[in-house]
TORGULO-489342 format. One record per residue: x, y, z of N, C-alpha, C in turn; residue number from 1. Coordinates in nm, 4 decimals. Layout:
# residues N
<rec n_px="X" n_py="Y" n_pz="Z" ca_px="X" ca_py="Y" ca_pz="Z" c_px="X" c_py="Y" c_pz="Z" num="NUM"/>
...
END
This chain:
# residues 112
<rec n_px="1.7693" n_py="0.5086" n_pz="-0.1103" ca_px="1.6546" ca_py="0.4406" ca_pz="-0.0554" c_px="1.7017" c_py="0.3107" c_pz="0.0090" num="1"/>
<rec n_px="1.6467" n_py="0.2810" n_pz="0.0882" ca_px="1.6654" ca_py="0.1822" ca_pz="0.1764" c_px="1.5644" c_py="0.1058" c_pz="0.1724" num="2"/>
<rec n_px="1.5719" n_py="-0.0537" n_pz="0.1674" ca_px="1.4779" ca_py="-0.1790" ca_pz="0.1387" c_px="1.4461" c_py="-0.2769" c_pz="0.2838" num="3"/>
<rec n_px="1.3687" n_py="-0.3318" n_pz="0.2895" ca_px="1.3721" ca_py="-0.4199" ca_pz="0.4065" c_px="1.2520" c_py="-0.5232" c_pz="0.3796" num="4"/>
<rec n_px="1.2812" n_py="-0.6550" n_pz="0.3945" ca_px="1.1444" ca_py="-0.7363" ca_pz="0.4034" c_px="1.0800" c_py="-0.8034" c_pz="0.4867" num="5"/>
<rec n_px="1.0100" n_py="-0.7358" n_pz="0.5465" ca_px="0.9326" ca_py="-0.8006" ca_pz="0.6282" c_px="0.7734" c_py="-0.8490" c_pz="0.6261" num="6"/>
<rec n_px="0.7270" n_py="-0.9499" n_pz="0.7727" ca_px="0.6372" ca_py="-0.9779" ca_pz="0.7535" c_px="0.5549" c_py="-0.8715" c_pz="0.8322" num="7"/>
<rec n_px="0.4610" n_py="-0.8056" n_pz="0.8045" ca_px="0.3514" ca_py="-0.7318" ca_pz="0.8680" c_px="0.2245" c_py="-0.8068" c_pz="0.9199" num="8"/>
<rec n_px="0.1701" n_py="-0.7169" n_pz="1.0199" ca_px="0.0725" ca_py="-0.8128" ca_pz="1.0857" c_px="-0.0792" c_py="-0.7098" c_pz="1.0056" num="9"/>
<rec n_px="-0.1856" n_py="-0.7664" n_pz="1.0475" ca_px="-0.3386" ca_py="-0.6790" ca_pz="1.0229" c_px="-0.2590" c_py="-0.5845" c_pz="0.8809" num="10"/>
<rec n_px="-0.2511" n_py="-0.6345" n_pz="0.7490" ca_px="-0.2514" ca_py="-0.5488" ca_pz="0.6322" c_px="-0.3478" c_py="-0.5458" c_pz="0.5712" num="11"/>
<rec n_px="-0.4065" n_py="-0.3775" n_pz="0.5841" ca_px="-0.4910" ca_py="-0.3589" ca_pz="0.4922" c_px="-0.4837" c_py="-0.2575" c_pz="0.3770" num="12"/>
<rec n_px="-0.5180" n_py="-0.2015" n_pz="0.2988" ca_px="-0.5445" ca_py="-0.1277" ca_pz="0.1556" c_px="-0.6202" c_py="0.0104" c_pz="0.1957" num="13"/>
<rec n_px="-0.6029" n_py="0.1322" n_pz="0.1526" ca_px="-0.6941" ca_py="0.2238" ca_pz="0.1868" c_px="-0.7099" c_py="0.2831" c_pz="0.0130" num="14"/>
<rec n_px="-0.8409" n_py="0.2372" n_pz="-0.0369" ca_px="-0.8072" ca_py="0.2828" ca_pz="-0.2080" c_px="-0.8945" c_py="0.4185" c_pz="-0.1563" num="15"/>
<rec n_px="-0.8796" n_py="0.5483" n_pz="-0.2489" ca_px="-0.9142" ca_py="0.6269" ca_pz="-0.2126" c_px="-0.9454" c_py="0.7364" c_pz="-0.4152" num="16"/>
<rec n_px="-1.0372" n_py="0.8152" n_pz="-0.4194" ca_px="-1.0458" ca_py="0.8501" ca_pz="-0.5312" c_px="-1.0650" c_py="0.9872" c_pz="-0.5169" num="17"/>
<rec n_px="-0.9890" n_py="1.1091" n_pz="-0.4727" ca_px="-1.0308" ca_py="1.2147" ca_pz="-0.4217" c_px="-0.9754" c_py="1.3020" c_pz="-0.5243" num="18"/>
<rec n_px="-1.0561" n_py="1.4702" n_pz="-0.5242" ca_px="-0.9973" ca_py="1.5382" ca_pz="-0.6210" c_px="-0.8396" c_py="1.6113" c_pz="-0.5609" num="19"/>
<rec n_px="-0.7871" n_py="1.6222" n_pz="-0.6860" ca_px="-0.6516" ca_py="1.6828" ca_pz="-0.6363" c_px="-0.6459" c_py="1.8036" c_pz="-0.7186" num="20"/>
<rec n_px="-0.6724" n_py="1.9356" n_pz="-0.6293" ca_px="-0.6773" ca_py="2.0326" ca_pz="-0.6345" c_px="-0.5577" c_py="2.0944" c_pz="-0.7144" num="21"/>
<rec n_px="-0.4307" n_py="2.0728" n_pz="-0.7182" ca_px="-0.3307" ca_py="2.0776" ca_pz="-0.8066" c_px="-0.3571" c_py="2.0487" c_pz="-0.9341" num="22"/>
<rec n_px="-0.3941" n_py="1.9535" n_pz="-0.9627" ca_px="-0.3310" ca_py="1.8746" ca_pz="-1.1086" c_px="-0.5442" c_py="1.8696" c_pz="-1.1849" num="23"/>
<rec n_px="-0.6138" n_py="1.9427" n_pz="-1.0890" ca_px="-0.7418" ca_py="2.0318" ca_pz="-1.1045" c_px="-0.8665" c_py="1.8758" c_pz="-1.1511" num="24"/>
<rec n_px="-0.8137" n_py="1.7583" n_pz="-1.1265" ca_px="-0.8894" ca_py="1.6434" ca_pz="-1.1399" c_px="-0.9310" c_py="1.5090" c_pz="-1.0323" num="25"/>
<rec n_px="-0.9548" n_py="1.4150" n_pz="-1.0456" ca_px="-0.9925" ca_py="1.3210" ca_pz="-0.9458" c_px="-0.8907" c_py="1.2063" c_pz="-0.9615" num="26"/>
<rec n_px="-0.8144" n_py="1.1724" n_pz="-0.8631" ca_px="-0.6898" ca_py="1.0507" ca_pz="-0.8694" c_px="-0.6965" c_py="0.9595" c_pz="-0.7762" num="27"/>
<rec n_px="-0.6874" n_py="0.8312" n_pz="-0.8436" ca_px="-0.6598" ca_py="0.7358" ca_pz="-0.7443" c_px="-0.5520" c_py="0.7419" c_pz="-0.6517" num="28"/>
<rec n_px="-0.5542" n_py="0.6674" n_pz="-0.5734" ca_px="-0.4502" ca_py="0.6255" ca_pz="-0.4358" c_px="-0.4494" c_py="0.5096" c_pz="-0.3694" num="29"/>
<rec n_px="-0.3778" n_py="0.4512" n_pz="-0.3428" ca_px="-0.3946" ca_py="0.2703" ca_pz="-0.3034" c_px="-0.2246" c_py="0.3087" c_pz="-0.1762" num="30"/>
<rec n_px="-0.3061" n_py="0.2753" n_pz="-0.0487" ca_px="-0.1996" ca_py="0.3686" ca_pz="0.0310" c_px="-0.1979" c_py="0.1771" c_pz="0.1357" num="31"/>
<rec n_px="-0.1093" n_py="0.1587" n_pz="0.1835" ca_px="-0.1190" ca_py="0.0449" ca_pz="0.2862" c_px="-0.1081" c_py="0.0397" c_pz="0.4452" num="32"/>
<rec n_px="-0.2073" n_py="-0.0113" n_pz="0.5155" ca_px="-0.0884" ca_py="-0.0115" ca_pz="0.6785" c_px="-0.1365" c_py="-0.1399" c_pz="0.7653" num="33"/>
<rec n_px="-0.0230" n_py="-0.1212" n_pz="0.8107" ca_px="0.0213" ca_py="-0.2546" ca_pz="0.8663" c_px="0.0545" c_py="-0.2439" c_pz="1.0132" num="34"/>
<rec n_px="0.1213" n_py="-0.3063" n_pz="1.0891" ca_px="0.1785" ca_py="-0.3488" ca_pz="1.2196" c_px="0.2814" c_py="-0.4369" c_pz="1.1832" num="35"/>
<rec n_px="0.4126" n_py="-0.3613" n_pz="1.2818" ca_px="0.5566" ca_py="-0.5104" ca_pz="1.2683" c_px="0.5835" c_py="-0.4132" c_pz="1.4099" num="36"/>
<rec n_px="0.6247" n_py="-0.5331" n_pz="1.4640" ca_px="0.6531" ca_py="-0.5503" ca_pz="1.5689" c_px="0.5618" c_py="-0.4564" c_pz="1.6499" num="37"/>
<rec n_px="0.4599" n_py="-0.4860" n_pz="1.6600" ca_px="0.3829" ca_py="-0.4135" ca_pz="1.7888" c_px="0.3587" c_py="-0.2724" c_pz="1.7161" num="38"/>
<rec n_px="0.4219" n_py="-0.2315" n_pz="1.6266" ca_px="0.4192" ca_py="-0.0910" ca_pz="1.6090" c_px="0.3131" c_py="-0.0421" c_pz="1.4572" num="39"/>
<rec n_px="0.1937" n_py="0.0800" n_pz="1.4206" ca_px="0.1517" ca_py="0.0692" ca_pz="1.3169" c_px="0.2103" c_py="0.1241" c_pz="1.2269" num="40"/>
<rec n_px="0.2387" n_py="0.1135" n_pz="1.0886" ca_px="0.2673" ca_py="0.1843" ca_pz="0.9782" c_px="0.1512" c_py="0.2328" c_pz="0.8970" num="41"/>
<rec n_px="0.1549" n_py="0.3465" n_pz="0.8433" ca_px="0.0357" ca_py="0.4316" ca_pz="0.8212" c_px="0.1286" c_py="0.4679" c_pz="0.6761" num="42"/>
<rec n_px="-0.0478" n_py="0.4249" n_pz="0.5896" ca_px="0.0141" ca_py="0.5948" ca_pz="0.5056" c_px="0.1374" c_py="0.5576" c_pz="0.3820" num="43"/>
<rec n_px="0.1540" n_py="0.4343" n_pz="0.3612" ca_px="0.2667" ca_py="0.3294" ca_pz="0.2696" c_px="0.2375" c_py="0.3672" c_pz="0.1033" num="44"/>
<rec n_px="0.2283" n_py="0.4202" n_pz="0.0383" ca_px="0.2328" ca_py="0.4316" ca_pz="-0.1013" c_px="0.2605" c_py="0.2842" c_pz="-0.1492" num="45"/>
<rec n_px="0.1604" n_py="0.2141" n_pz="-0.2524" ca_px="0.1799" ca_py="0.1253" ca_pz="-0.2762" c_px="0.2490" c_py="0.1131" c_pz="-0.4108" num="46"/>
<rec n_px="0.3384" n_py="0.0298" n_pz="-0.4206" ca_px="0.3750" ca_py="0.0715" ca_pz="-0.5708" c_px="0.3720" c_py="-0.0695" c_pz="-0.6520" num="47"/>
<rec n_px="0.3706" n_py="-0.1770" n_pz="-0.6285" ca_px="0.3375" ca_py="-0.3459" ca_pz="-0.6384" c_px="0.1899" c_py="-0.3249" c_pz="-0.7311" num="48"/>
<rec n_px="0.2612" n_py="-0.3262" n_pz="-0.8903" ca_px="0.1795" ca_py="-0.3688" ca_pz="-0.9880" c_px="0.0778" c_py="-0.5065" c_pz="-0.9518" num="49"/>
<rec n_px="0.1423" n_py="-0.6055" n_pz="-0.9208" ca_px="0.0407" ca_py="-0.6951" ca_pz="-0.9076" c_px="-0.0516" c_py="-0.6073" c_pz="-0.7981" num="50"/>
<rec n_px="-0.0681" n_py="-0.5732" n_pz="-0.6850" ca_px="-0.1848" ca_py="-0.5433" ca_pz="-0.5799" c_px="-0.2161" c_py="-0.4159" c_pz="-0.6701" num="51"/>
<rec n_px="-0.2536" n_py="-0.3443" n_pz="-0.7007" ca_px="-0.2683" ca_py="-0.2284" ca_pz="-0.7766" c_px="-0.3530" c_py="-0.3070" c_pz="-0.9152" num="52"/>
<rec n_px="-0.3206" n_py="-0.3774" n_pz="-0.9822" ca_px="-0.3739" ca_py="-0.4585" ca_pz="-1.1037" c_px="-0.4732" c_py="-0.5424" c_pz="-1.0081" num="53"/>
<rec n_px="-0.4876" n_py="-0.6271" n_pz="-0.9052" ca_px="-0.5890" ca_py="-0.6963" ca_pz="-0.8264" c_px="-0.6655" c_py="-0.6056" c_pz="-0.7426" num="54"/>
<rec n_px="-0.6348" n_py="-0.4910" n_pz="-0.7166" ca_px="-0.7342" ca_py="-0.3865" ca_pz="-0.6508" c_px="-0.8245" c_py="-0.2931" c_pz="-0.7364" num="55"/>
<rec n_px="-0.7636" n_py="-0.2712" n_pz="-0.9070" ca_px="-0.7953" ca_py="-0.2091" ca_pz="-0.9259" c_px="-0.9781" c_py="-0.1795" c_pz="-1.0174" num="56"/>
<rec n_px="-1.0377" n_py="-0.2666" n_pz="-0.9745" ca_px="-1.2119" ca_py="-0.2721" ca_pz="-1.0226" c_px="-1.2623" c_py="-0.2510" c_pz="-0.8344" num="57"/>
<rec n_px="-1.2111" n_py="-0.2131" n_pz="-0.7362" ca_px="-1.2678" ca_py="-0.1619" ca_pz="-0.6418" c_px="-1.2116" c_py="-0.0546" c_pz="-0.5618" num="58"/>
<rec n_px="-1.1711" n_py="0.0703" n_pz="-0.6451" ca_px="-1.1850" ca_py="0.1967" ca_pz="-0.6237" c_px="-1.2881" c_py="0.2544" c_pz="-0.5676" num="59"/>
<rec n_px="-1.3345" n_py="0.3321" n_pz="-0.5280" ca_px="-1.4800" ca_py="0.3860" ca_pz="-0.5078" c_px="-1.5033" c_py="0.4891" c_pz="-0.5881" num="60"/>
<rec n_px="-1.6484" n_py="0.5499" n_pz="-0.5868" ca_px="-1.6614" ca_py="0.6230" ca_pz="-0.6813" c_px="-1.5562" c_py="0.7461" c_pz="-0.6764" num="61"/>
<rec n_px="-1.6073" n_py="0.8284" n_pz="-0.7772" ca_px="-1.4891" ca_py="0.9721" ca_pz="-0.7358" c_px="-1.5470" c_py="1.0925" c_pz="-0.6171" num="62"/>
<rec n_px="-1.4790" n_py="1.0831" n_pz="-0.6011" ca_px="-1.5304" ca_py="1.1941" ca_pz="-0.4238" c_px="-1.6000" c_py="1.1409" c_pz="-0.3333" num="63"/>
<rec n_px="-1.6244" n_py="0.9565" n_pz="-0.3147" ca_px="-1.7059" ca_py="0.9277" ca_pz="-0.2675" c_px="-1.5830" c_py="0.8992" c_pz="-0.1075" num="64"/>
<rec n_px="-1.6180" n_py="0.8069" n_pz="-0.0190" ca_px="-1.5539" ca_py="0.7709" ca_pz="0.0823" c_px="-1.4372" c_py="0.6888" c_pz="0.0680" num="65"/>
<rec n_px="-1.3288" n_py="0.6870" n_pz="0.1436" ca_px="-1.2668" ca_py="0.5906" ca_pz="0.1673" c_px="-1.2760" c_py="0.4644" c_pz="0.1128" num="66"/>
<rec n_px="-1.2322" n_py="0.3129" n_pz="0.0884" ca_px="-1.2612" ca_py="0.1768" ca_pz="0.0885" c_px="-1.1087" c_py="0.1118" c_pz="0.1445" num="67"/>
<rec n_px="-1.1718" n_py="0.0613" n_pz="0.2822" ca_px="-1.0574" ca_py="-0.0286" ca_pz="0.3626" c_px="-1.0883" c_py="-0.1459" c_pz="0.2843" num="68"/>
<rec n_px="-0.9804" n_py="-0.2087" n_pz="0.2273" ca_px="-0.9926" ca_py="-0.3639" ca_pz="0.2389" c_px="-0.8971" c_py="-0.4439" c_pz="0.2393" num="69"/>
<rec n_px="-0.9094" n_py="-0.5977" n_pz="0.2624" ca_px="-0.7555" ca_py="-0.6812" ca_pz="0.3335" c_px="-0.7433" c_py="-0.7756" c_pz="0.1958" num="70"/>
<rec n_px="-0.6949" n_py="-0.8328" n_pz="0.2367" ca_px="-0.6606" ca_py="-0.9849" ca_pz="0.1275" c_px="-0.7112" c_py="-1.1030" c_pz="0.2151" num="71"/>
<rec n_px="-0.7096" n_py="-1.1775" n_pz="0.0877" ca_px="-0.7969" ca_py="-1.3109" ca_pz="0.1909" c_px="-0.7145" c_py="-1.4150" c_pz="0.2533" num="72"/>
<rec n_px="-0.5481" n_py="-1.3765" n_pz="0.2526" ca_px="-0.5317" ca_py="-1.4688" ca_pz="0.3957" c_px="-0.4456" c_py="-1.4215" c_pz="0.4686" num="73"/>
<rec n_px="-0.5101" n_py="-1.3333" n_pz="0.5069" ca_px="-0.4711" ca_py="-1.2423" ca_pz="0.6509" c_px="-0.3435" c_py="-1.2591" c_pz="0.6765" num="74"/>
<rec n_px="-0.2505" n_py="-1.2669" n_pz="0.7868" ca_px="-0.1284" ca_py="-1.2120" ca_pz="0.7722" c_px="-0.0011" c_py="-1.3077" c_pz="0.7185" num="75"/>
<rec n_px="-0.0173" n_py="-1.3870" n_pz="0.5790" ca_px="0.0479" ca_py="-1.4255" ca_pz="0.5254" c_px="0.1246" c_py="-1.4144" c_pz="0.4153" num="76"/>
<rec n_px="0.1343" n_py="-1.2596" n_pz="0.4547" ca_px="0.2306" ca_py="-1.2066" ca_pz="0.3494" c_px="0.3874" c_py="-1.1346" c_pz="0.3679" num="77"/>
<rec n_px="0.4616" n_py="-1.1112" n_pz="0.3163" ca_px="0.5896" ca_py="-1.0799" ca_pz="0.3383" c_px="0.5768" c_py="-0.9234" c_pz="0.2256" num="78"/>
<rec n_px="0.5772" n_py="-0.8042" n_pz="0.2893" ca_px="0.6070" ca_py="-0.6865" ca_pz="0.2025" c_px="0.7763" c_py="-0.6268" c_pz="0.1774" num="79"/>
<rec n_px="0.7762" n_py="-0.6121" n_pz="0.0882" ca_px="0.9312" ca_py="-0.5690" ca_pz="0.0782" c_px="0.9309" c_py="-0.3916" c_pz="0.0669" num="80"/>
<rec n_px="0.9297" n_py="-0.2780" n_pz="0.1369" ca_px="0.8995" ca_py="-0.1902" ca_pz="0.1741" c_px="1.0483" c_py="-0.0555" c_pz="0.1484" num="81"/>
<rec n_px="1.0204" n_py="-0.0013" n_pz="0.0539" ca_px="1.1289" ca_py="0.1252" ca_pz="0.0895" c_px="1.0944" c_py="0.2624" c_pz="0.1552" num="82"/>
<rec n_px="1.2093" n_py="0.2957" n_pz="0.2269" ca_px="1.2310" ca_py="0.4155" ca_pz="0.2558" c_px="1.3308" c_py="0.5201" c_pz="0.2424" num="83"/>
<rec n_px="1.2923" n_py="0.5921" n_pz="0.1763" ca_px="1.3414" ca_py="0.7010" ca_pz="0.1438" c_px="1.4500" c_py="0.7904" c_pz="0.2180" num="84"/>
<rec n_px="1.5233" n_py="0.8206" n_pz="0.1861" ca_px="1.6257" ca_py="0.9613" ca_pz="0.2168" c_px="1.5516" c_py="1.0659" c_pz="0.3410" num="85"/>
<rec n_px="1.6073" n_py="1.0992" n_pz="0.4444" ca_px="1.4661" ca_py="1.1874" ca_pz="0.5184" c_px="1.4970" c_py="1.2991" c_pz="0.4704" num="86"/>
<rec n_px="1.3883" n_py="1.3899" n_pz="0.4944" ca_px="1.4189" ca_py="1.5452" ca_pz="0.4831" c_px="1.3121" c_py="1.6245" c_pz="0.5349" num="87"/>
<rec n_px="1.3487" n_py="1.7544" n_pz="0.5771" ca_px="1.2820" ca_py="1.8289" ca_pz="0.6131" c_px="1.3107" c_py="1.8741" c_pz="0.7841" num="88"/>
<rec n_px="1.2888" n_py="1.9256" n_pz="0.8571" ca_px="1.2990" ca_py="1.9320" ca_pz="0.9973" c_px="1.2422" c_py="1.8021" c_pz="1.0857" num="89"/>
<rec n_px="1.1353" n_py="1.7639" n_pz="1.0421" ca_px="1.0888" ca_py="1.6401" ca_pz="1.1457" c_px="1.1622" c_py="1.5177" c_pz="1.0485" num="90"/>
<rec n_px="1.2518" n_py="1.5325" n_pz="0.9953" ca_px="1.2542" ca_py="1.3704" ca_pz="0.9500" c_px="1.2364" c_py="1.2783" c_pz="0.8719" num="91"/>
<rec n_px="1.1000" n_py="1.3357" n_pz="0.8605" ca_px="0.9907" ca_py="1.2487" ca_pz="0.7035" c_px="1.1082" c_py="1.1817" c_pz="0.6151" num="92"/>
<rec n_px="1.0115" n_py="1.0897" n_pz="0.5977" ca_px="1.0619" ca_py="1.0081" ca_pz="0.4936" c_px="0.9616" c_py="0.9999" c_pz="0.3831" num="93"/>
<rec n_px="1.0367" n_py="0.9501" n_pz="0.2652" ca_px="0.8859" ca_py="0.8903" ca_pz="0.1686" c_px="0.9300" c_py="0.7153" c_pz="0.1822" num="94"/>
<rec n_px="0.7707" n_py="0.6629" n_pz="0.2050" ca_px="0.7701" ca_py="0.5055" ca_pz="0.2526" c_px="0.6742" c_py="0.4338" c_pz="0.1365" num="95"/>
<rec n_px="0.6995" n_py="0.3504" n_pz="0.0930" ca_px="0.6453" ca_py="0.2743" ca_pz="0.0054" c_px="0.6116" c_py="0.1238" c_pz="0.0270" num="96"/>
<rec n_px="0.5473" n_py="0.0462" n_pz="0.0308" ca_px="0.5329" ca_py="-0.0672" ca_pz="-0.0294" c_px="0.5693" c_py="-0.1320" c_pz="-0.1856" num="97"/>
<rec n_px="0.6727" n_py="-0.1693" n_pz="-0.1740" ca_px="0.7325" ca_py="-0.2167" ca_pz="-0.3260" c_px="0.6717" c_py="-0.3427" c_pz="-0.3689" num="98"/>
<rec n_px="0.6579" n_py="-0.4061" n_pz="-0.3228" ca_px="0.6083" ca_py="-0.5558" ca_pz="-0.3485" c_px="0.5437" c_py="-0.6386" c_pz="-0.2276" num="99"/>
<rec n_px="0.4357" n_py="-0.7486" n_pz="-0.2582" ca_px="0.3815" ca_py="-0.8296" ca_pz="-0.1666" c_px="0.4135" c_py="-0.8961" c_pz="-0.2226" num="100"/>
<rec n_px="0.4457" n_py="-1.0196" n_pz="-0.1126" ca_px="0.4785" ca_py="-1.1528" ca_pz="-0.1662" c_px="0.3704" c_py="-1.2500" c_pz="-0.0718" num="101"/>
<rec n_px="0.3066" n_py="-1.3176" n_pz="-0.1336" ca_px="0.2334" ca_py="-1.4632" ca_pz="-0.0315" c_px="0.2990" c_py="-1.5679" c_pz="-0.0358" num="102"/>
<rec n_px="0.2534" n_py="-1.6538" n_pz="0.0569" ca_px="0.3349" ca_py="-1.7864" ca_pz="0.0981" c_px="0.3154" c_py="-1.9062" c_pz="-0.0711" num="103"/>
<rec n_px="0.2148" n_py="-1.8789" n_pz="-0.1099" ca_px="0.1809" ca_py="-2.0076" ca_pz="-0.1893" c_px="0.2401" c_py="-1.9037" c_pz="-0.3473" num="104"/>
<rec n_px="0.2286" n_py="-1.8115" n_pz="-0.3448" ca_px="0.2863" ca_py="-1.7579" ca_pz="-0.4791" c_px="0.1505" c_py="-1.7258" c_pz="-0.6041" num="105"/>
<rec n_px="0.0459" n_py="-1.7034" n_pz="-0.4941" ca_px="-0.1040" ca_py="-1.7332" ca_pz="-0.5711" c_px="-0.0872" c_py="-1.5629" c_pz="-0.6642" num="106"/>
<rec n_px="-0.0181" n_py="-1.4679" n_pz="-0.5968" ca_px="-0.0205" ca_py="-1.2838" ca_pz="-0.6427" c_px="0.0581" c_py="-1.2884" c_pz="-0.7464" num="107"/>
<rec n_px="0.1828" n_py="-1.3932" n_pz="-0.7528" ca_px="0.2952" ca_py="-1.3681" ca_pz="-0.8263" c_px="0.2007" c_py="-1.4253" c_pz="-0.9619" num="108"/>
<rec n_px="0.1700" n_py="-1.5547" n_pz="-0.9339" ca_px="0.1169" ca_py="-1.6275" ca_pz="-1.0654" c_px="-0.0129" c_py="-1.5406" c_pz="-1.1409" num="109"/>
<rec n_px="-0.0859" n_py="-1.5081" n_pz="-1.1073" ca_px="-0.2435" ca_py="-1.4935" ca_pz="-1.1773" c_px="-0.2293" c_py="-1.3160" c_pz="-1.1965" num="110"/>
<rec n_px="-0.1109" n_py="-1.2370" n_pz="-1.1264" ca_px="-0.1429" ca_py="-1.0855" ca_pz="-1.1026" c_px="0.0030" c_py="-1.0095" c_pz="-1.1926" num="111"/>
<rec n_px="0.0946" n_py="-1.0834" n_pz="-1.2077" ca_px="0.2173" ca_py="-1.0309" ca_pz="-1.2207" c_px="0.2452" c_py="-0.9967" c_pz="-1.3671" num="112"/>
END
């Protein structure tokens, strides 16, 4: 896996509570996307206990819709992001969000 930290622009949260036909029940998902450099990232598996522990009383119901939401100071955060080994014919990777970091250290202190 491969690490990188950068700053992302417009980050938002997609929490999601849908059934998963496999495992025959209803599961959360806390997925991220962003913009760096002009370009969007979709679709980020979040794995950053603190955002996951601060997101987690606004899930939506189970099977209900989607819930986009941002943090409250917009693009002042630094994500430290892995990617995975590719595989398959197109490439794919698995992409994660490992950690957010903010400028003032407000996530690290009250969430960590």
């Amino acid at each position: 896996m491969s690490t990188y930290i950068i700053q992302g622009d417009k980050l938002s949260f997609t929490l999601s509570h849908r059934f998963n036909r496999f495992s025959g029940k209803f599961e959360r998902k806390l997925k991220a996307t962003f913009y760096y450099q002009a370009e969007l990232y979709e679709n980020f598996s979040v794995r950053d206990t603190k955002v996951r522990r601060m997101l987690s009383g606004q899930y939506p119901d189970a099977g209900a819709s989607d819930k986009i939401v941002t943090l409250l100071k917009g693009d002042h955060y630094f994500l430290c992001v892995g990617l995975g080994a590719s595989f398959g014919v197109q490439k794919n990777h698995y992409k994660s969000v490992l950690t957010v970091f903010d400028f003032d250290g407000y996530l690290q202190n009250n969430y960590a």
